[in-house]
C-alpha positions as CSV (number, residue, x, y, z in Angstrom):
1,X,20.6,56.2,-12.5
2,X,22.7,54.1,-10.3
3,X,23.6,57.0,-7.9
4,X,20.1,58.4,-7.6
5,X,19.5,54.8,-6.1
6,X,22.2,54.8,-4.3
7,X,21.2,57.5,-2.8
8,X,17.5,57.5,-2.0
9,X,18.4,54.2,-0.5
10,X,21.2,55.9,2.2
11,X,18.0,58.9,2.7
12,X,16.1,55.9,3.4
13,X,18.6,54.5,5.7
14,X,18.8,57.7,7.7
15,X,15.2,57.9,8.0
16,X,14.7,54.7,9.4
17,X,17.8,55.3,12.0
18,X,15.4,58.3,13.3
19,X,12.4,56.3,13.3
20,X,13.5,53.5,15.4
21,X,15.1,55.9,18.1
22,X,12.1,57.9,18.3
23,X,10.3,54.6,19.1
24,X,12.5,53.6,21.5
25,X,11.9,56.7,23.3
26,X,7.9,56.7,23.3
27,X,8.2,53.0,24.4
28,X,9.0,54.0,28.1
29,X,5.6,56.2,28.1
30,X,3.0,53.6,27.3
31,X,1.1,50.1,28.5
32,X,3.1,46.8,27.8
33,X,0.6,46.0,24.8
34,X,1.5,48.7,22.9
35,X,5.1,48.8,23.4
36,X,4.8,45.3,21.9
37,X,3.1,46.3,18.7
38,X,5.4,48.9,18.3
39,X,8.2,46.6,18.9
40,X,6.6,44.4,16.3
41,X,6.3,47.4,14.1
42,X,10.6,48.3,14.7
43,X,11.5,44.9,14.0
44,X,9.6,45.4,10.3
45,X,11.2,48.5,10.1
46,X,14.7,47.5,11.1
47,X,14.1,44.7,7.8
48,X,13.2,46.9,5.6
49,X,16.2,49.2,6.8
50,X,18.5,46.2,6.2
51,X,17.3,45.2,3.0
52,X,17.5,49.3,1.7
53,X,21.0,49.6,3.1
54,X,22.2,46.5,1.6
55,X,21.0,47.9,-1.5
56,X,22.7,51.0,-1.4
57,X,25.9,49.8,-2.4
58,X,26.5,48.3,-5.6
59,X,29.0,45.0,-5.0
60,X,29.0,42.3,-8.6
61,X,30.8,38.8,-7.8
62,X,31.3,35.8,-9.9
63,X,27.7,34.2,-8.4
64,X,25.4,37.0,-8.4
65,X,27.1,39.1,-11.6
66,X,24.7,42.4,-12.3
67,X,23.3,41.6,-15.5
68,X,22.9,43.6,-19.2
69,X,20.8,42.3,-21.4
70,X,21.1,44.7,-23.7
71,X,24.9,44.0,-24.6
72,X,26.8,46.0,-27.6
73,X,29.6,44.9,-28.5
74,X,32.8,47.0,-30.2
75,X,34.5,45.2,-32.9
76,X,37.6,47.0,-34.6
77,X,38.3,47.4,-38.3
78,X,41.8,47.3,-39.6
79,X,43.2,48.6,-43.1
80,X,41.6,47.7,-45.8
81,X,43.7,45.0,-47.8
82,X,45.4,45.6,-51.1
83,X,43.5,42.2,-52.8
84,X,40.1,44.3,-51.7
85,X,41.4,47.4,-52.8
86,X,42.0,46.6,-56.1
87,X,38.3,45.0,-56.5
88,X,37.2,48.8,-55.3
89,X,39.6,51.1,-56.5
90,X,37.2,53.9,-57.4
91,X,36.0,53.9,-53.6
92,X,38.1,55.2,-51.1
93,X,37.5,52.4,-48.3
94,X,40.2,52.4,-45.6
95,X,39.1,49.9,-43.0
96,X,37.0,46.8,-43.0
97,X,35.8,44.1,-40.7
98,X,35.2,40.4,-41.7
99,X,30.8,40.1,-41.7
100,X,31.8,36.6,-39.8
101,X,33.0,38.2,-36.7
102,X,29.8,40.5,-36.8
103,X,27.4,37.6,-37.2
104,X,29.3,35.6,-34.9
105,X,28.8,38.2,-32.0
106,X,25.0,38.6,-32.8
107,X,24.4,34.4,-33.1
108,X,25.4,35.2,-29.0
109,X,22.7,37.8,-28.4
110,X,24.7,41.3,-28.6
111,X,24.9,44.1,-31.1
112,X,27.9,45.3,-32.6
113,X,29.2,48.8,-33.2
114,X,32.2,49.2,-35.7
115,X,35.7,50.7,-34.4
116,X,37.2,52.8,-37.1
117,X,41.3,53.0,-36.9
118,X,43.5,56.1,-37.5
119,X,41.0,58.1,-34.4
120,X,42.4,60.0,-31.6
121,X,42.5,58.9,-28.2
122,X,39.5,60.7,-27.1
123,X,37.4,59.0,-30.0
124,X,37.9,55.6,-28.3
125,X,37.7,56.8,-24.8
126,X,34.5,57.7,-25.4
127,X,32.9,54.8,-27.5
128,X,34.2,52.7,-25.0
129,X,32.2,54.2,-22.3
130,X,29.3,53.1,-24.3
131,X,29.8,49.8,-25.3
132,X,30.1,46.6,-22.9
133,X,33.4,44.9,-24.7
134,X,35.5,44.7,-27.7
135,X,36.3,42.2,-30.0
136,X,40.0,42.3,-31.7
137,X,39.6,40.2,-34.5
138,X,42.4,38.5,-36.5
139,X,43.3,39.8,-40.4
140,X,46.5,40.3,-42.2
141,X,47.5,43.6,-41.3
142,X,51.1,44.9,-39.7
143,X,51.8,45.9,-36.2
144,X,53.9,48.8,-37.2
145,X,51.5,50.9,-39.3
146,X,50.6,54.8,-38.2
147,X,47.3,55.3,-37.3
148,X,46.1,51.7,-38.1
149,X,45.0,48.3,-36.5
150,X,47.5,48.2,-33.5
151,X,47.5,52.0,-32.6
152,X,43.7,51.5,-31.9
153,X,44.1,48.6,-30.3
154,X,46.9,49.7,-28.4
155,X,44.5,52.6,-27.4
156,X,41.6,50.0,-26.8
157,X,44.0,48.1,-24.2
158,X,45.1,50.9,-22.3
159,X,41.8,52.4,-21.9
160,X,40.2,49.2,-20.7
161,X,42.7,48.4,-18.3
162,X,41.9,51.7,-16.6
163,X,38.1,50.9,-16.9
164,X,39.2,47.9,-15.0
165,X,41.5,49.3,-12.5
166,X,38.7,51.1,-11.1
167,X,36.2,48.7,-11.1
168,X,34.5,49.2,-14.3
169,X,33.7,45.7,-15.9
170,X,35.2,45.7,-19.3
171,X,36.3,42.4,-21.4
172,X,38.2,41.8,-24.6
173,X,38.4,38.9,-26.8
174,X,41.2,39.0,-29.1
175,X,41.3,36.4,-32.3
176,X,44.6,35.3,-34.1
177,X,46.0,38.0,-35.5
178,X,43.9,40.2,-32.2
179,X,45.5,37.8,-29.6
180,X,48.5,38.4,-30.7
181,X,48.1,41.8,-30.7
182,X,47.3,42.1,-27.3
183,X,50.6,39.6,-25.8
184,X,52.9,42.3,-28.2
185,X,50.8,44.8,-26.5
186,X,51.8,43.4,-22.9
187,X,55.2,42.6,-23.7
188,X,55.7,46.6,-25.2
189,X,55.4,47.5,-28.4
190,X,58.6,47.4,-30.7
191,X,60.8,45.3,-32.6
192,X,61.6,42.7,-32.3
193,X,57.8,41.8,-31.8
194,X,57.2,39.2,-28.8
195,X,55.6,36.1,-31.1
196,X,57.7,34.0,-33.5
197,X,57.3,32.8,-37.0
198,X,55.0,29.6,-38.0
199,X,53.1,27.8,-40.4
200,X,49.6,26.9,-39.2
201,X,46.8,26.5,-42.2
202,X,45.3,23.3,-40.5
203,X,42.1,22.1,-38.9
204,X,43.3,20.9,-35.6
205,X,42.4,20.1,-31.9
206,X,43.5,21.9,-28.6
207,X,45.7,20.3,-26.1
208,X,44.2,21.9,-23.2
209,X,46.6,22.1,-19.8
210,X,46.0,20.0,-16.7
211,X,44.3,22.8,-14.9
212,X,42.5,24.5,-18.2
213,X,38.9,23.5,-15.6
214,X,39.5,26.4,-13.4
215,X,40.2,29.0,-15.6
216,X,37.4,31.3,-16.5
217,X,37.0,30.8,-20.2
218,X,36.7,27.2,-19.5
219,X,35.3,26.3,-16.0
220,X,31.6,26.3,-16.9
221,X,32.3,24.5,-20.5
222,X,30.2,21.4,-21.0
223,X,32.0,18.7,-21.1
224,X,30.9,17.1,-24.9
225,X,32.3,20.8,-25.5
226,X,35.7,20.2,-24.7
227,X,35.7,16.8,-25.6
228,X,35.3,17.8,-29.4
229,X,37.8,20.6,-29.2
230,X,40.5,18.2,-27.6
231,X,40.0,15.3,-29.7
232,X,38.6,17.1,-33.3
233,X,39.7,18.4,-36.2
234,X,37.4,21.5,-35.3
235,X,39.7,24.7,-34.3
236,X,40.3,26.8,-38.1
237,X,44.1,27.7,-37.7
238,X,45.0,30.7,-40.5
239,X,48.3,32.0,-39.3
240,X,51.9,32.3,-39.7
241,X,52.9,33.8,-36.7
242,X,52.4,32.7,-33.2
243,X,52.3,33.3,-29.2
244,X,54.4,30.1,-27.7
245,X,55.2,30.0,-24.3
246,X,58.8,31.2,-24.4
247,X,57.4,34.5,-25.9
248,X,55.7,34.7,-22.5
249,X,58.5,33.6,-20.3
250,X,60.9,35.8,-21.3
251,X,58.6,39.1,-21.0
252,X,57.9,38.4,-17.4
253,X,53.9,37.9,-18.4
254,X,53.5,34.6,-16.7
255,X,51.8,36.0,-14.0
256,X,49.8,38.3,-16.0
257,X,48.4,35.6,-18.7
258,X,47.3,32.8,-17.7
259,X,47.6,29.5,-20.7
260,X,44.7,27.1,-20.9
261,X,45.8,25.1,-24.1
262,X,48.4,24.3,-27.2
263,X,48.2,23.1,-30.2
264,X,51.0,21.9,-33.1
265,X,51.4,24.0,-36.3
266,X,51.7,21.9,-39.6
267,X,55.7,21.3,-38.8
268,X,55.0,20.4,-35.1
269,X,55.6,24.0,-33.5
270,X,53.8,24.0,-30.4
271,X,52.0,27.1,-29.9
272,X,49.5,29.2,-27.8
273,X,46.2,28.4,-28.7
274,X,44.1,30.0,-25.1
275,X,45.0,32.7,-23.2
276,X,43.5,34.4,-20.3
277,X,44.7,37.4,-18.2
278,X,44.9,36.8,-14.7
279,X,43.4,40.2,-13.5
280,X,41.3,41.7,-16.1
281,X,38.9,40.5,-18.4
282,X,40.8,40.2,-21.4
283,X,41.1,36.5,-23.7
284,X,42.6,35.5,-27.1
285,X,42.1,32.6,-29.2
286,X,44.7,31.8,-31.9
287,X,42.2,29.9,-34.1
288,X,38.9,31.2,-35.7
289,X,36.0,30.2,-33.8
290,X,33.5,32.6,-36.6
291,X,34.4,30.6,-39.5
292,X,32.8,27.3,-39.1
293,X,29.4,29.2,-38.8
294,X,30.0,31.9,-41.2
295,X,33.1,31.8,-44.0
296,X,32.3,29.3,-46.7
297,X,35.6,29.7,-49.2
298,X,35.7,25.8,-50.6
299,X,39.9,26.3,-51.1
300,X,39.7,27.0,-47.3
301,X,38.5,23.6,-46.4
302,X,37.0,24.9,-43.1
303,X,35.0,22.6,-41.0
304,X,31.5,22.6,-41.3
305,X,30.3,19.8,-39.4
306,X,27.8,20.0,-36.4
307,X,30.4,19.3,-33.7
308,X,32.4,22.1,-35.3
309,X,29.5,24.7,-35.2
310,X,28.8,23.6,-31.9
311,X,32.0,23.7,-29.9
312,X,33.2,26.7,-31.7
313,X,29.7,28.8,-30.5
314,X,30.9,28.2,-27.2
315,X,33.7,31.0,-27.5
316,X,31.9,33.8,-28.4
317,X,28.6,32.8,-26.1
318,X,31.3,33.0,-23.3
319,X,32.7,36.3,-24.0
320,X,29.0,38.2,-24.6
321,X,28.4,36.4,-21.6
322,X,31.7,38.2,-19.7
323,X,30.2,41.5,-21.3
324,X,26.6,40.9,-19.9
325,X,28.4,42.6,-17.0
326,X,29.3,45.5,-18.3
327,X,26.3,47.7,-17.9
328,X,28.1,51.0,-20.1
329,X,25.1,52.3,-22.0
330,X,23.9,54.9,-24.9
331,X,22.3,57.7,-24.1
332,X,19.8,57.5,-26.2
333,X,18.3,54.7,-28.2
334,X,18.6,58.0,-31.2
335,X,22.2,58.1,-30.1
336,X,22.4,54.0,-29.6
337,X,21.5,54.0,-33.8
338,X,24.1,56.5,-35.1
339,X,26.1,53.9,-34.1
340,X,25.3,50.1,-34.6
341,X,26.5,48.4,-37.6
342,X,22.9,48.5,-39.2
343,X,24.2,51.8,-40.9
344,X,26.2,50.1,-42.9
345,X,26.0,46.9,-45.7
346,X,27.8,44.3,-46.3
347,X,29.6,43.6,-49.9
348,X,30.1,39.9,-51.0
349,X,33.3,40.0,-51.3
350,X,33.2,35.8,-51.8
351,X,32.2,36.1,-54.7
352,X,34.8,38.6,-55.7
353,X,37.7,35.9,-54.6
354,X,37.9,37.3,-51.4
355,X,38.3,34.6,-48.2
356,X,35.9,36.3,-46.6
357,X,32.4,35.8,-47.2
358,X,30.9,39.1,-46.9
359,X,32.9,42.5,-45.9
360,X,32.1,46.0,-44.4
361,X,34.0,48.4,-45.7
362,X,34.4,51.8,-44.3
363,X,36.0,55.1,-45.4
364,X,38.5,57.8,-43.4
365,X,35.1,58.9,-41.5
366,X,33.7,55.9,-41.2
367,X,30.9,56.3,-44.0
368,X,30.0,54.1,-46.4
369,X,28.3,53.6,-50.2
């Protein structure tokens, strides 16, 4: 659609080149009063020829972004855990994804298709050219698995760089376990992995940097925003590993990722808790923005309060916002529904003693009972 406007607005272009020099010509052959109205009529023309040409290429800047409002949003599943397994062990469910990170991305306005694990290459090159982001979420599963959580993801970060590189819009948000993932990704895959070992289990607050205002995930943030995140118990920290900044130092990727806050784990470790890339479009959290809204696990002691709902929304608002400007499309709204994560229920896996509320769960090809 885009290069059939592209070009019928160069035809149009040409045309109007023609026009006007034809004018110009006939001009010289008739009384001063017409050559006036025709001049009047060239200037319109030469407008209009401005305004099509100007239109004929396609140029998205951080002021006037082209817009989707239509946004779907990848999130990818990871191996199914052995506590769920043994509360199905008559189904032969693989993968899952946490139903908070799937509400939380439709509470921002966007639709989410699931990414199976264990595909080939071309499986996620293609999805990819139909979605407008992805969302790495964080879990309990190993880097070091065949055909699981951090092969995909290694495949989903390769593939959006070069969506990127040739200036095709493409974010990804990466949550605890999924920022991580994506520094271990940037530093090279192999062992040992680029994050160290830490306790965080805690309800804490950010300790943004000195210049956290002009990053992107921040610069537009309300202020009573990050006023609750630095001075609240609000940020849900679930983790025993961690990004600090020596992890970053020593694999050359200061240049590449840009910090925009800490925080302490429970035995004073500081640690990464914002990330950015300084090129592409990518972000990572190291606490759970979903689970104020959307896990409700009493043991868990997550916070519930307004301020927490409210200044954890920001996160994901910002990164459907980011894929707004992706405008990767279905071909088909048929084609759009094989897809979306309406095709598939949700278990409560809650009440099963799970720590997450609710649960997809999908099998080797991605059905489900």
């Amino acid at each position: 659609m885009r290069a059939r406007t592209v070009l019928r607005n160069i035809v149009i272009c040409l045309v109007n080149d023609g026009v006007n020099i034809l004018l110009l010509r006939w001009m010289s052959a008739v009384d001063s009063l017409t050559a006036t109205l025709i001049m009047k009529g060239a200037v319109l023309l030469t407008v209009v020829y401005l305004l099509h040409c100007e239109g004929a290429t396609v140029v998205r800047t951080d002021d006037y972004p082209v817009v989707n409002d239509r946004p779907i949003i990848g999130v990818l599943s990871q191996e199914q855990s052995y506590y769920l397994h043994t509360k199905y062990p008559e189904e032969n469910y693989t993968s899952y994804i946490a139903a908070s990170y799937v509400k939380d991305v439709e509470a921002s306005g966007a639709r989410v298709v699931p990414i199976l694990i264990g595909k080939d290459r071309a499986y996620y090159e293609e999805l990819m050219g139909k979605i407008n982001g992805v969302l790495i979420p964080g879990g309990a599963t190993y880097f070091n698995q065949s055909d699981g959580y951090a092969d995909a993801g290694q495949h989903i970060y390769e593939i959006a760089q070069q969506l990127n590189d040739a200036g095709d819009y493409f974010p990804i948000f990466g949550t605890c376990l999924g920022f991580e993932l994506l520094i271990i990704l940037a530093s090279g895959r192999g062992y040992p992995e680029n994050r160290i070992t830490c306790y965080s289990y805690s309800n804490i607050p950010l300790d943004f940097t000195d210049d956290y205002k002009s990053s992107k995930m921040f610069k537009e943030a309300p202020e009573d925003i990050t006023e609750m995140l630095g001075k609240e118990n609000v940020t849900v920290n679930a983790h025993q590993f961690c990004i600090v900044d020596e992890n970053l130092i020593s694999y050359n990727l200061t240049d590449d990722w840009r910090v925009t806050s800490h925080s302490l784990d429970d035995y004073g470790v500081k640690f990464i808790a914002s990330v950015e890339h300084t090129r592409y479009p990518f972000y990572g959290v190291q606490f759970h923005p979903e689970k104020s809204s959307f896990e409700w696990k009493l043991s868990k002691n997550y916070p519930h309060s307004i301020n927490a709902v409210k200044s954890n929304r920001y996160f994901m608002d910002f990164f459907v916002k980011e894929c707004r400007k992706s405008l990767h499309q279905f071909e088909s709204q048929a084609e759009e529904n094989q897809y979306v994560i309406y095709n598939y229920e949700p278990h409560f896996t809650g009440v099963l003693g799970s720590a997450y509320h609710q649960c997809y769960l999908f099998e080797p090809r991605g059905t489900s009972t």
